[in-house]
mmCIF file of the N, C-alpha and C atoms, coordinates in Angstrom:
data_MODEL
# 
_entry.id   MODEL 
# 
loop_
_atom_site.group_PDB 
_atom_site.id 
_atom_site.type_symbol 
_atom_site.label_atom_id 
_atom_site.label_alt_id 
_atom_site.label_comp_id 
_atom_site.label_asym_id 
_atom_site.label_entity_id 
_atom_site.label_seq_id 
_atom_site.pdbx_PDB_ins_code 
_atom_site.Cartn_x 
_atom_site.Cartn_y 
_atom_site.Cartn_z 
_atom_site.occupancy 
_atom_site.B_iso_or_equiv 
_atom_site.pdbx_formal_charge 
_atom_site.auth_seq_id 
_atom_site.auth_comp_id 
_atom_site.auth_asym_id 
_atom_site.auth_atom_id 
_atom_site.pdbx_PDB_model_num 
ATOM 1   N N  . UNK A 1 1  ? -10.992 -31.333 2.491  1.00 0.00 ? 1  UNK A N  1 
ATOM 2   C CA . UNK A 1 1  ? -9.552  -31.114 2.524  1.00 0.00 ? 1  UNK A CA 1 
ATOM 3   C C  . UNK A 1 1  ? -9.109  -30.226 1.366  1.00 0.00 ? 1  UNK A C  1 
ATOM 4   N N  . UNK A 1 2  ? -9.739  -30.768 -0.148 1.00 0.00 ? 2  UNK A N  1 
ATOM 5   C CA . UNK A 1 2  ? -9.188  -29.660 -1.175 1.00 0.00 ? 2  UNK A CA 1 
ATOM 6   C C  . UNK A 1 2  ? -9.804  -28.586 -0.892 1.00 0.00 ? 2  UNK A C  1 
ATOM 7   N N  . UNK A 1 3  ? -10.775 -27.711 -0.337 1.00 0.00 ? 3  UNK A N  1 
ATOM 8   C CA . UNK A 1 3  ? -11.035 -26.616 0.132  1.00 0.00 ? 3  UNK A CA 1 
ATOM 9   C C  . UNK A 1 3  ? -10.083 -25.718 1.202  1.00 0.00 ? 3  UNK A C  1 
ATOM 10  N N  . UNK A 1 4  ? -9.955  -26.354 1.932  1.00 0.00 ? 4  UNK A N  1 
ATOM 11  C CA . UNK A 1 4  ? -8.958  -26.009 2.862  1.00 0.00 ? 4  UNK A CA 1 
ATOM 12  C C  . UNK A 1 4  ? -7.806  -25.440 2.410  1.00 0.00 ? 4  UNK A C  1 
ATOM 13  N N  . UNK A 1 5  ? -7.282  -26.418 1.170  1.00 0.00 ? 5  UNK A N  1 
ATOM 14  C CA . UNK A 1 5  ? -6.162  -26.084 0.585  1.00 0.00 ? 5  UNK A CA 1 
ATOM 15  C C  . UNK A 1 5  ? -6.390  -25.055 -0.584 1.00 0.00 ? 5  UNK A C  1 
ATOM 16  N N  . UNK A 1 6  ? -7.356  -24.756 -0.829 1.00 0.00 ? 6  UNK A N  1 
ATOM 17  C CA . UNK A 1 6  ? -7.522  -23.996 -1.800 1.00 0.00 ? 6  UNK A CA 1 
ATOM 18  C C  . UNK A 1 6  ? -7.753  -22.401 -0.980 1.00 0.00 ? 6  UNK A C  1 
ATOM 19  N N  . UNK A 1 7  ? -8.126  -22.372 0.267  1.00 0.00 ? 7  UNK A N  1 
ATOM 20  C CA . UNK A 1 7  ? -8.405  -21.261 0.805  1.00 0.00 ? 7  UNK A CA 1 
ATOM 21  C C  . UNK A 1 7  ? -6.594  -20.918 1.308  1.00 0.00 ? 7  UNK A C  1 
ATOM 22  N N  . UNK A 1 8  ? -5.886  -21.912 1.895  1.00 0.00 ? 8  UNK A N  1 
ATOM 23  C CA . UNK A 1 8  ? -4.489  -21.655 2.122  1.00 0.00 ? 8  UNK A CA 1 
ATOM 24  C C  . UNK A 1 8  ? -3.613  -21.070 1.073  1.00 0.00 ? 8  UNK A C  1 
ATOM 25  N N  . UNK A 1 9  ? -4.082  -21.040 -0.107 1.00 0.00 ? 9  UNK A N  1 
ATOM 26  C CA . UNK A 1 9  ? -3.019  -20.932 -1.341 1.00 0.00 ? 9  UNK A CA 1 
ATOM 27  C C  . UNK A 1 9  ? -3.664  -19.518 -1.773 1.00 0.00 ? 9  UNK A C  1 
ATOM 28  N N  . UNK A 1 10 ? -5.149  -19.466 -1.246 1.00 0.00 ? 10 UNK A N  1 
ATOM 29  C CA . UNK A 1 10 ? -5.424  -17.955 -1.682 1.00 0.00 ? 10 UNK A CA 1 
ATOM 30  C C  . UNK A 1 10 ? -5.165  -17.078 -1.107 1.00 0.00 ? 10 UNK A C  1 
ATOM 31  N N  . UNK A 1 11 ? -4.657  -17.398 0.358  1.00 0.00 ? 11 UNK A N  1 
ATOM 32  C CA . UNK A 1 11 ? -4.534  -16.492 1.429  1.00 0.00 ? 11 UNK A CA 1 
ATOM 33  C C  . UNK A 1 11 ? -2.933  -16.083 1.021  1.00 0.00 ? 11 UNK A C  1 
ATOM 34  N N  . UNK A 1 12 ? -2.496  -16.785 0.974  1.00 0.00 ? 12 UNK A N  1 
ATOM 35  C CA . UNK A 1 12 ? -0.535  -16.791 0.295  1.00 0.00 ? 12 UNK A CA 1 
ATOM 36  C C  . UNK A 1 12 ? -0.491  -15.822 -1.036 1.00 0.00 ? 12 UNK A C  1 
ATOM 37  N N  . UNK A 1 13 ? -1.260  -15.857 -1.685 1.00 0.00 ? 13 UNK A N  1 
ATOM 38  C CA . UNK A 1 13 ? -1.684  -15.341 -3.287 1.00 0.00 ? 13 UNK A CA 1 
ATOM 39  C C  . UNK A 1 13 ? -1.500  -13.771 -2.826 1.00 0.00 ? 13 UNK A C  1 
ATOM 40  N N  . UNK A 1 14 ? -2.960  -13.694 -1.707 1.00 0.00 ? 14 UNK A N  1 
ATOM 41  C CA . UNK A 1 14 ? -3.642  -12.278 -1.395 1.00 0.00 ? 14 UNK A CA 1 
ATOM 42  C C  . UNK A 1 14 ? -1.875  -11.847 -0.567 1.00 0.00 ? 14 UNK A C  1 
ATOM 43  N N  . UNK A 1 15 ? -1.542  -12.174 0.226  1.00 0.00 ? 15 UNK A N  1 
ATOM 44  C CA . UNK A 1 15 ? -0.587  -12.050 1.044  1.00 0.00 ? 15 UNK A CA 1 
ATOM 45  C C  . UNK A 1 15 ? 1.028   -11.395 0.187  1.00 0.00 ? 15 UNK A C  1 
ATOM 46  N N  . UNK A 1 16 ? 1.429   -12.173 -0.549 1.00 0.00 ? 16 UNK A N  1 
ATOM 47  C CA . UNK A 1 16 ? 2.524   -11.593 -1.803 1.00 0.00 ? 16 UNK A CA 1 
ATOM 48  C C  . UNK A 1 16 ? 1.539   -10.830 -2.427 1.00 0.00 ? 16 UNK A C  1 
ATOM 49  N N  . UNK A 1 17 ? 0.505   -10.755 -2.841 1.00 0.00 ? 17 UNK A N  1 
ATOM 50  C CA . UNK A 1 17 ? -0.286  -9.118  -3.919 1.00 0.00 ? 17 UNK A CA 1 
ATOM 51  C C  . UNK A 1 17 ? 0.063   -8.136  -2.822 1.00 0.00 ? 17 UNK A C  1 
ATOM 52  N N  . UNK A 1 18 ? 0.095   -7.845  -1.847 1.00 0.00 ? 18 UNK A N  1 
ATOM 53  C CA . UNK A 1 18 ? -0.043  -6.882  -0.504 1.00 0.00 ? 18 UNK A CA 1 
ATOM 54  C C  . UNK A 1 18 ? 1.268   -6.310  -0.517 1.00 0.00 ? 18 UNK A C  1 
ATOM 55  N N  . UNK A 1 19 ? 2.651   -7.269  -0.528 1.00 0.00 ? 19 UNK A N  1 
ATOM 56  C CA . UNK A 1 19 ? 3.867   -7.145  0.231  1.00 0.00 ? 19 UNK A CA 1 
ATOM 57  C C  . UNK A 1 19 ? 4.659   -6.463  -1.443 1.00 0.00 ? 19 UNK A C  1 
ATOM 58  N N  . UNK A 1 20 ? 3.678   -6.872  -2.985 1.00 0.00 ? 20 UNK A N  1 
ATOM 59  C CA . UNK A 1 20 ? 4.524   -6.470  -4.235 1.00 0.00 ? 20 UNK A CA 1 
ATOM 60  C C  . UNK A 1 20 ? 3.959   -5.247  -4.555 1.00 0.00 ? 20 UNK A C  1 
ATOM 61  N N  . UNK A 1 21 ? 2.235   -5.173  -3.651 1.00 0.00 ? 21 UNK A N  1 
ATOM 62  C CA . UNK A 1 21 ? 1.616   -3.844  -4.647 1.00 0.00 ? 21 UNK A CA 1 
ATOM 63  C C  . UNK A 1 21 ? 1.506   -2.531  -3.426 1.00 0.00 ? 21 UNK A C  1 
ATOM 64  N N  . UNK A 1 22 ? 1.004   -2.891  -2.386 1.00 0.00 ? 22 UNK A N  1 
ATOM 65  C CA . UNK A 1 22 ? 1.030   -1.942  -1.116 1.00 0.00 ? 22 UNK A CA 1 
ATOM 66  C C  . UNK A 1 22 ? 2.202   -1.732  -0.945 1.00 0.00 ? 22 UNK A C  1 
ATOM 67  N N  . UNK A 1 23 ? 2.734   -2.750  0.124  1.00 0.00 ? 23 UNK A N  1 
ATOM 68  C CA . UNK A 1 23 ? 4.090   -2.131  1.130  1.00 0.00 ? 23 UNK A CA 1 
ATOM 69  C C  . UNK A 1 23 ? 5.009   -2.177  0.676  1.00 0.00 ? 23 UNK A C  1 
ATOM 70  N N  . UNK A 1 24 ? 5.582   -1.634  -0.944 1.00 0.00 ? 24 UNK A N  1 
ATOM 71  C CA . UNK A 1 24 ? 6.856   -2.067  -1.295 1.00 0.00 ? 24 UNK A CA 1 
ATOM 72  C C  . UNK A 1 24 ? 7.573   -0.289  -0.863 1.00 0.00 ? 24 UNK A C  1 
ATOM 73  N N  . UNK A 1 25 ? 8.441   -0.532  -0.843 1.00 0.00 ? 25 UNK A N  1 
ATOM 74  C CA . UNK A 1 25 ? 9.570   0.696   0.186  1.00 0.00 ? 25 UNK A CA 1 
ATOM 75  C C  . UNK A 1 25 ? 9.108   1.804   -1.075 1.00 0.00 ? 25 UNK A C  1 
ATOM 76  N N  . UNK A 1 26 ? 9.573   2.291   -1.764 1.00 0.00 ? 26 UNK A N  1 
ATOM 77  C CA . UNK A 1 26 ? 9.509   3.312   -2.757 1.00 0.00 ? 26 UNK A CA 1 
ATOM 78  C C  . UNK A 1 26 ? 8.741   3.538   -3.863 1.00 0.00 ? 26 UNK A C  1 
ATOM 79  N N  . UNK A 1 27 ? 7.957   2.286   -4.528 1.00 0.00 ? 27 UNK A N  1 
ATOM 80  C CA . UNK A 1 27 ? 6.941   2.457   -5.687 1.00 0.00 ? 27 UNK A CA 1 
ATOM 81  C C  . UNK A 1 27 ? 5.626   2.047   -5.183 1.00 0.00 ? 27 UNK A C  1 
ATOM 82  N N  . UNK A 1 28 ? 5.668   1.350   -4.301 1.00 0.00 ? 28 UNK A N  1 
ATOM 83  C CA . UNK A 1 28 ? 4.456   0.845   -3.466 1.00 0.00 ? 28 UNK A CA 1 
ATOM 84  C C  . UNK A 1 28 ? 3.058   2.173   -3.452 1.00 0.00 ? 28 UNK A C  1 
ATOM 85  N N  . UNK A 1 29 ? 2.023   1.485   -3.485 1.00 0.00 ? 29 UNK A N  1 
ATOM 86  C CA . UNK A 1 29 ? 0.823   2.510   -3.027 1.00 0.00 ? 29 UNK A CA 1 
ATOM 87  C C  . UNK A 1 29 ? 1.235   3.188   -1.695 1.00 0.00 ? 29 UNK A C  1 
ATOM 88  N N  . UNK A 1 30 ? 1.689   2.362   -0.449 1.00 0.00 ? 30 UNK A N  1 
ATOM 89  C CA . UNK A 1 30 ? 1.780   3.572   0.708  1.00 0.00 ? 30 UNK A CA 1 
ATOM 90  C C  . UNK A 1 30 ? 2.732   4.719   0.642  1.00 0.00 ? 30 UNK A C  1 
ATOM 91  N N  . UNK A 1 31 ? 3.929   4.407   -0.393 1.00 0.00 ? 31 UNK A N  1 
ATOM 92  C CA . UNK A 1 31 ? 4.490   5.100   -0.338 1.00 0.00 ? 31 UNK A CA 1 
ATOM 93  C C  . UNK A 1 31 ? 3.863   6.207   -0.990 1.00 0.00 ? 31 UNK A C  1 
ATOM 94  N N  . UNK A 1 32 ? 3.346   5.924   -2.382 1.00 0.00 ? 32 UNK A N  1 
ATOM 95  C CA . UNK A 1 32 ? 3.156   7.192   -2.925 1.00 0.00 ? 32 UNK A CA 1 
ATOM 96  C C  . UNK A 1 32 ? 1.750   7.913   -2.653 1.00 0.00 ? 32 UNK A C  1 
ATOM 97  N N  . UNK A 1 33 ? 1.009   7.153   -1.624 1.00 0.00 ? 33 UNK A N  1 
ATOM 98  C CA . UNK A 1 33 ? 0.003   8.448   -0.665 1.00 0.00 ? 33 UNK A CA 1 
ATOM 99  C C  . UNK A 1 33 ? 0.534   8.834   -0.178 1.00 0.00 ? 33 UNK A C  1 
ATOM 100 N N  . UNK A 1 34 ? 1.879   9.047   0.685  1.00 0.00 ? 34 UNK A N  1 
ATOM 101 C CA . UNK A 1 34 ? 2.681   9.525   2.101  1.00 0.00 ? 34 UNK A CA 1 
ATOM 102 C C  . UNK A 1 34 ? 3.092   10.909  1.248  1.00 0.00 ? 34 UNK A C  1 
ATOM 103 N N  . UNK A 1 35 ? 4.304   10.054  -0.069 1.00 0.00 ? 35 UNK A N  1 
ATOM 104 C CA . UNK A 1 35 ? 4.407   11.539  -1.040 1.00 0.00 ? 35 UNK A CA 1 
ATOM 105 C C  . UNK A 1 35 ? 3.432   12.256  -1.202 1.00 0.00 ? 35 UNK A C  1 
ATOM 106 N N  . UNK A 1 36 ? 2.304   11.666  -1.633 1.00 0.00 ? 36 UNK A N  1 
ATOM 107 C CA . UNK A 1 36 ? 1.041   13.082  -1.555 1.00 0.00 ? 36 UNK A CA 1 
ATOM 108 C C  . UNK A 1 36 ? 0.700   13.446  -0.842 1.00 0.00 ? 36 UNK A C  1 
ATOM 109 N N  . UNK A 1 37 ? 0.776   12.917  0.689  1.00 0.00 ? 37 UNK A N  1 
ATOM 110 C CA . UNK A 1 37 ? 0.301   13.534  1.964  1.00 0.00 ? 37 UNK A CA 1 
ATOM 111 C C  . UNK A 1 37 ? 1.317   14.781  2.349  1.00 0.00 ? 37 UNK A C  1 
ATOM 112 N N  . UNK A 1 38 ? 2.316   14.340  2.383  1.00 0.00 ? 38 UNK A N  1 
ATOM 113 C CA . UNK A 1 38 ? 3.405   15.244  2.468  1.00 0.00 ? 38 UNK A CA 1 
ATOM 114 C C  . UNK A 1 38 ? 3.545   16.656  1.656  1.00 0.00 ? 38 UNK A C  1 
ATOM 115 N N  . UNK A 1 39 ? 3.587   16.078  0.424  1.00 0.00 ? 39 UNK A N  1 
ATOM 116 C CA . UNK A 1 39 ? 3.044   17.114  -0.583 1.00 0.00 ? 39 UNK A CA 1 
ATOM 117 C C  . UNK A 1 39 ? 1.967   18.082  -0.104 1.00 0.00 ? 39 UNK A C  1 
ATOM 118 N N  . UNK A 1 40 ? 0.972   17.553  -0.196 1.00 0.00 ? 40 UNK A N  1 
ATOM 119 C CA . UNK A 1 40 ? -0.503  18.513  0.049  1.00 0.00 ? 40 UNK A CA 1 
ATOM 120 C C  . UNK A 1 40 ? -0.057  19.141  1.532  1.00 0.00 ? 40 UNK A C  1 
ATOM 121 N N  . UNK A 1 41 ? 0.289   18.676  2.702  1.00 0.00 ? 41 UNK A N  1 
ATOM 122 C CA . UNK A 1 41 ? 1.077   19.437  3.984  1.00 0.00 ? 41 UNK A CA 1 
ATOM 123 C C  . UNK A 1 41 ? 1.638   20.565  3.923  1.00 0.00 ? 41 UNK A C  1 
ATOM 124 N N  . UNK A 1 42 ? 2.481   20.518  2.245  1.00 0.00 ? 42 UNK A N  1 
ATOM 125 C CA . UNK A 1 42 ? 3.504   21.342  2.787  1.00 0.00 ? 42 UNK A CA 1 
ATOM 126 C C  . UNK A 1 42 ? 3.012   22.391  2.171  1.00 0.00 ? 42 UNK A C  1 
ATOM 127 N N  . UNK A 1 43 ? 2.186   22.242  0.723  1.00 0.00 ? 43 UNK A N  1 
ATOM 128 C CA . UNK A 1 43 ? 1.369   23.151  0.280  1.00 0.00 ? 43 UNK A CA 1 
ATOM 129 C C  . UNK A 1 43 ? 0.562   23.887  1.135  1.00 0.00 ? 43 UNK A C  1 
ATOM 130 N N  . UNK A 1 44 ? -0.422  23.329  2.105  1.00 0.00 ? 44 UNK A N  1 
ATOM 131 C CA . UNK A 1 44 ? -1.203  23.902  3.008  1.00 0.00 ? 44 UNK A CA 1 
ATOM 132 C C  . UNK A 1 44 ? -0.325  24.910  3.963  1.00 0.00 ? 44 UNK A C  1 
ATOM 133 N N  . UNK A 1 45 ? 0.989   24.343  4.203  1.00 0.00 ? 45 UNK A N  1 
ATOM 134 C CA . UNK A 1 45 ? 1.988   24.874  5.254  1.00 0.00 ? 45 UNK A CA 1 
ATOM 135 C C  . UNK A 1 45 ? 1.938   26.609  4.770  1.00 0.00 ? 45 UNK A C  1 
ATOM 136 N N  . UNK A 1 46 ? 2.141   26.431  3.510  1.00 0.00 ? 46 UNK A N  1 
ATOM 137 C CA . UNK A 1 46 ? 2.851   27.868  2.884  1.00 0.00 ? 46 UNK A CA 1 
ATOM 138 C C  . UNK A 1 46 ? 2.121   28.727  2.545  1.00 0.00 ? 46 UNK A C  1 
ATOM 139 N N  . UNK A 1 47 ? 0.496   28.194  2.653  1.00 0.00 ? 47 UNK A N  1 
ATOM 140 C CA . UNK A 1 47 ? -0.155  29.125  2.154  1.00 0.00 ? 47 UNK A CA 1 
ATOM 141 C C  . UNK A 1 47 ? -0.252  30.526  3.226  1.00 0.00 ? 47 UNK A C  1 
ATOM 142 N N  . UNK A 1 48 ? -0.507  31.790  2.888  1.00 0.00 ? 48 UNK A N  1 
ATOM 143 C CA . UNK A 1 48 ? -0.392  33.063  3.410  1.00 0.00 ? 48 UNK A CA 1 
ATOM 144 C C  . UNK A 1 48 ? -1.650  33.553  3.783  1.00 0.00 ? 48 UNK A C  1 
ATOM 145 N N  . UNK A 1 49 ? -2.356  33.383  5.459  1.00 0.00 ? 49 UNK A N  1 
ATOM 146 C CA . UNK A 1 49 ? -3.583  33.981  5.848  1.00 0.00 ? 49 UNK A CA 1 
ATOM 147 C C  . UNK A 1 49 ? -4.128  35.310  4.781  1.00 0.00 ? 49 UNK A C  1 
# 
């Protein structure tokens, strides 16, 4: 049983690390690959054959 509960509380742990360090709207990691994806796009966009 304390296993169980110890795997439930890590999964909750891992779960808020995800939603404060990945998916947060504007400082989040996805956001700021998208800015660099975007970025590097538009660079590639402009370059002149």
């Amino acid at each position: 049983m304390r296993n169980i509960l110890i795997t439930v509380m890590m999964l909750i742990v891992v779960a808020l690390l995800f939603n404060t360090v990945i998916a947060q709207d504007n400082t989040g990691t996805q956001a700021r690959i998208e800015t660099q994806g975007n970025t590097a796009n538009t660079t590639l966009g402009n370059l002149l054959p």
